[in-house]
N, C-alpha and C positions, 0 to 999 in steps of 0.2 A: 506472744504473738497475737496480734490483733484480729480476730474473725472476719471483719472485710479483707486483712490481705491474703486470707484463708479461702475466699470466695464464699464464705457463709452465711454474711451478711451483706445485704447493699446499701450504698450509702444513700441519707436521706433524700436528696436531692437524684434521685435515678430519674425523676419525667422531668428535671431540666436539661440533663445528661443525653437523654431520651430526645428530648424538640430540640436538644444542639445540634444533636445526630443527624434528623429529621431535617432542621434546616439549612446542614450543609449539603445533605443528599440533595434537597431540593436546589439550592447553589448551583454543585455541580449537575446536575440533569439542565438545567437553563443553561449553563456555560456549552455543554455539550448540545442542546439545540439551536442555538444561536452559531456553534461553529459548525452544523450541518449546513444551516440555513447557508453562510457564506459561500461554503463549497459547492450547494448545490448552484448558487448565482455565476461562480465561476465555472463552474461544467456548464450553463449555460451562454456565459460569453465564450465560451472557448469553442464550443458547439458552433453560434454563429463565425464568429474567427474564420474556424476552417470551412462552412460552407460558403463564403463568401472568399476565402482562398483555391478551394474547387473551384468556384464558379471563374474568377479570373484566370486560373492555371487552364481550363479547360477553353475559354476563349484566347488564348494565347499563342496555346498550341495545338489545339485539335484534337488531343487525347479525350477519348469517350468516356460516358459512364460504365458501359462493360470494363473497360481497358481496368480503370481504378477499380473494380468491385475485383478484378482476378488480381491483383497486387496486394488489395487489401487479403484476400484470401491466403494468398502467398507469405503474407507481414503471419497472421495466424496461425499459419501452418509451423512457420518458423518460430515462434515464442512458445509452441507449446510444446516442439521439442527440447526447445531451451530449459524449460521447468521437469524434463524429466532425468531422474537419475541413472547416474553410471560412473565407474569404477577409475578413482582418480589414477593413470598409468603409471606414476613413483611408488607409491604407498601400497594402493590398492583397499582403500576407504572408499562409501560410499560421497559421492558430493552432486554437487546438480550443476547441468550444463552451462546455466548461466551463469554461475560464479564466477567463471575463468581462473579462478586460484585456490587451490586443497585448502581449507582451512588448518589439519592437520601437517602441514607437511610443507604449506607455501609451492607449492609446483603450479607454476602460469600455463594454463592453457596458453597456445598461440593465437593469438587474432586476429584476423584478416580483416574486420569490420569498420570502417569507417567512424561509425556513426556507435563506438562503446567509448566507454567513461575511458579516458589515458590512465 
């Protein structure tokens, strides 16, 4: 058995093994700021989007900026009990409210919501 496949030797070429390493880390860390970069550009037009969607919706109809800030609050309120857990009623597994289906056991929460995935 050969000592390199032993781990007790390294092979000669270990600092090219090493800057290959080196420059694919470097690769990927550029792939990955360049795809921040993008996202952040779309959180920015998405940003405008809807302020510019407020601003129409609200000359349209007359809903206030109070009115949207307690809706938004309301949306809030409601995701975040969404994210918290409780006790699927078939099984009786831990799952979280927004799933709507056990993972263990496939039992559909009921939905009333309009506005979730079919």
């Amino acid at each position: 058995m050969e000592l390199f496949a032993l781990g007790m030797l390294r092979p000669k070429n270990s600092s090219a093994a090493a800057e290959a390493s080196a420059q694919q880390a470097q690769r990927s860390a550029e792939h990955l700021e360049t795809e921040l970069q993008r996202m952040e550009e779309r959180v920015e037009k998405l940003s405008v989007l809807m302020a510019g969607m407020w601003e129409l919706l609200k000359e349209k109809t007359g809903v206030s900026d109070d009115e949207l800030k307690q809706i938004v609050s309301k949306v809030e309120t409601q995701r975040q009990q969404d994210s918290q857990q409780f006790t699927c009623p078939q099984c009786g597994r831990a799952m979280l409210a927004r799933d709507r289906r056990c993972l263990y056991c496939e039992y559909r929460i009921p939905d009333n919501d309009p506005f979730s995935p079919v």
